[in-house]
C-alpha positions in Angstrom: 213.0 -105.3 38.7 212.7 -107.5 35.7 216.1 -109.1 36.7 214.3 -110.2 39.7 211.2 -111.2 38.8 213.1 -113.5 36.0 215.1 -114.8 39.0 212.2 -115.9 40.8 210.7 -117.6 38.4 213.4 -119.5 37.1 214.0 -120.1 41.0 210.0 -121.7 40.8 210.7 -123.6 38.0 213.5 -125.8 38.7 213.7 -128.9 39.4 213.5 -129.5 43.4 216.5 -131.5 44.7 215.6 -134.9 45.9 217.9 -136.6 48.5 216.3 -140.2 47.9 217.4 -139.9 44.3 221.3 -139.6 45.3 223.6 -142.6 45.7 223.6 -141.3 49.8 220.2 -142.4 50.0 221.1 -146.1 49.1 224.4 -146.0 51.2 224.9 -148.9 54.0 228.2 -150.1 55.5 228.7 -153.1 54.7 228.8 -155.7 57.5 231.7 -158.0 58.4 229.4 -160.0 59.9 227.7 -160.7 56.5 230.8 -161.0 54.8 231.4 -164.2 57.3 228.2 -165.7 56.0 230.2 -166.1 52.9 230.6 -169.8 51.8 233.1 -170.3 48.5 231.0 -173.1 47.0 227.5 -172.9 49.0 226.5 -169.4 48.7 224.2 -168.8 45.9 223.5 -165.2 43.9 220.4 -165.2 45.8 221.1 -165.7 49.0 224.3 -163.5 48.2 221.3 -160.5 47.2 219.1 -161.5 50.8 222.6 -160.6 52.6 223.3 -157.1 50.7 220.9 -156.2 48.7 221.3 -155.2 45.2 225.2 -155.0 44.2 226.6 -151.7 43.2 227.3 -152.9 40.0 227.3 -156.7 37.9 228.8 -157.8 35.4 230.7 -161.3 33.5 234.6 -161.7 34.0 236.5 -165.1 32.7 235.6 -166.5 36.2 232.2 -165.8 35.7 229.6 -162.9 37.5 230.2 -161.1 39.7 228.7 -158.6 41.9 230.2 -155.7 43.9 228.8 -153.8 46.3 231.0 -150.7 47.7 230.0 -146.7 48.5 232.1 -144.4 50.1 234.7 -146.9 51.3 233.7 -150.3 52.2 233.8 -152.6 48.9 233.2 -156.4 48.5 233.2 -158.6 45.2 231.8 -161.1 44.7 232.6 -163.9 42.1 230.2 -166.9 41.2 231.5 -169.8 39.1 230.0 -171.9 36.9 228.1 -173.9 39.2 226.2 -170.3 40.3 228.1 -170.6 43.8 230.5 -168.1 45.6 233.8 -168.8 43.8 235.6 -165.9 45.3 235.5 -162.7 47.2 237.5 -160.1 48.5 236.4 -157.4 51.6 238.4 -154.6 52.2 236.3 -152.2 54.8 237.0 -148.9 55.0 239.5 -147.7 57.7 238.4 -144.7 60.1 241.3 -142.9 62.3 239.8 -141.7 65.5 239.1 -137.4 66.0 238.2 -137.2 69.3 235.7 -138.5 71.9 233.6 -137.5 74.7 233.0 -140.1 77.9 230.9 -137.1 79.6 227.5 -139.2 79.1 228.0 -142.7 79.4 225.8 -143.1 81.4 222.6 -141.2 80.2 220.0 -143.2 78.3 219.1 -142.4 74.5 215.8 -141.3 74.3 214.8 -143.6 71.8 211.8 -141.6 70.6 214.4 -138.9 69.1 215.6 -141.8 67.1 212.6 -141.8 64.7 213.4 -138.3 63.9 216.8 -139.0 62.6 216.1 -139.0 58.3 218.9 -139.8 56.2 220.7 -136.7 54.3 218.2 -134.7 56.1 219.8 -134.8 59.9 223.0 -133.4 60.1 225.5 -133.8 63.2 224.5 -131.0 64.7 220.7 -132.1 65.3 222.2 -135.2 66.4 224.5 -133.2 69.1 221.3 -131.5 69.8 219.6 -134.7 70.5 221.8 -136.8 72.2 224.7 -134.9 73.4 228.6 -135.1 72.0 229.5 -138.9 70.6 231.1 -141.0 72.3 234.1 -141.5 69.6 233.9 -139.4 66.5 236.1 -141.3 63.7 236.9 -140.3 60.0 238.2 -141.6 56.6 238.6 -139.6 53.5 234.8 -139.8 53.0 232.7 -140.1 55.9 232.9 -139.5 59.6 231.9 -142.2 61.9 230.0 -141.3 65.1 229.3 -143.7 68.0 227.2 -142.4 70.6 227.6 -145.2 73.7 224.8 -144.8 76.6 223.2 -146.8 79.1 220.7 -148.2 77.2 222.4 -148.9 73.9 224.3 -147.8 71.1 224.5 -145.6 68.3 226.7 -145.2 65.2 226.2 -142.7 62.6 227.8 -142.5 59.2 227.9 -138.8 57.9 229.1 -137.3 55.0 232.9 -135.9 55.7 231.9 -131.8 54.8 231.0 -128.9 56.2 227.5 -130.2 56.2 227.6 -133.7 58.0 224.6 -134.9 56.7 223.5 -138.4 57.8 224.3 -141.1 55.1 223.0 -144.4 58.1 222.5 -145.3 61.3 222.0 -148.2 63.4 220.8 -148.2 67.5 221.4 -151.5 69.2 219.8 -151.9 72.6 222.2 -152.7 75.7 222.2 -156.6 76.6 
């Protein structure tokens, strides 16, 4: 009894776990999109920041700073030279092999109200299953699975964590044209 009761209360005690204080909370793939807004000699630290937020990590080489964003995959560095510019960068995104797919809903809609109940870490793939039926493509790299889920009025890709769990790491719905 006193086993238990000690088990309980250390149980009590502990510190909660906090999914907004883990690096999955601050994950986003990086866009190639972005990386084309890149400009060797126009691009400033700054406007660098507006485009990806805060890098991963910063530091001073011989070339000068530079920045580098990267979780889970997708990396980019940055270098600025002396005149506080883009001097250099290098993209390498992360490659995903395809797992299987399911055409079977094409052409339902996504009800976009179950989008505002998606939470990151917090949804796993199965809600999202639950929601809006099997994906469209389900893709995977050594880290993360990728899921797109393709409907009539838009489209959905997931990141997830690459376990047993599957938890949600992003996501991004962009209407149909």
């Amino acid at each position: 009894m006193a086993c238990i009761t000690c088990g309980i209360l250390i149980t009590g005690c502990s510190k909660r776990y906090n999914p907004a204080s883990t690096p999955f909370a601050i994950y986003h793939p990086i866009s190639e999109e972005s990386v084309r807004k890149l400009q060797k000699g126009v691009t400033t630290p700054g406007e660098t920041m507006r485009l990806f937020g805060e890098p991963t990590k910063k530091n001073i080489s011989d070339r000068g700073e530079r920045y580098v964003y990267g979780y889970l995959g997708d990396t980019l560095t940055v270098t600025f030279d002396s005149s506080q510019t883009v001097g250099s960068f290098l993209y390498r995104p992360a490659t995903f092999e395809p797992v299987e797919g399911n055409t079977d809903y094409n052409n339902k809609k996504i009800n976009t109200g179950k989008l505002k109940k998606i939470q990151v870490y917090n949804t796993t793939r199965y809600d999202l299953e639950r929601w809006f039926r099997k994906p469209s493509k389900k893709e995977r790299n050594s880290d993360r699975f990728r899921y797109t889920f393709i409907r009539k009025n838009g489209t959905l890709v997931v990141y997830t964590l690459a376990n047993y769990e599957e938890r949600v790491l992003n996501y991004t719905f962009t209407p149909a044209q």
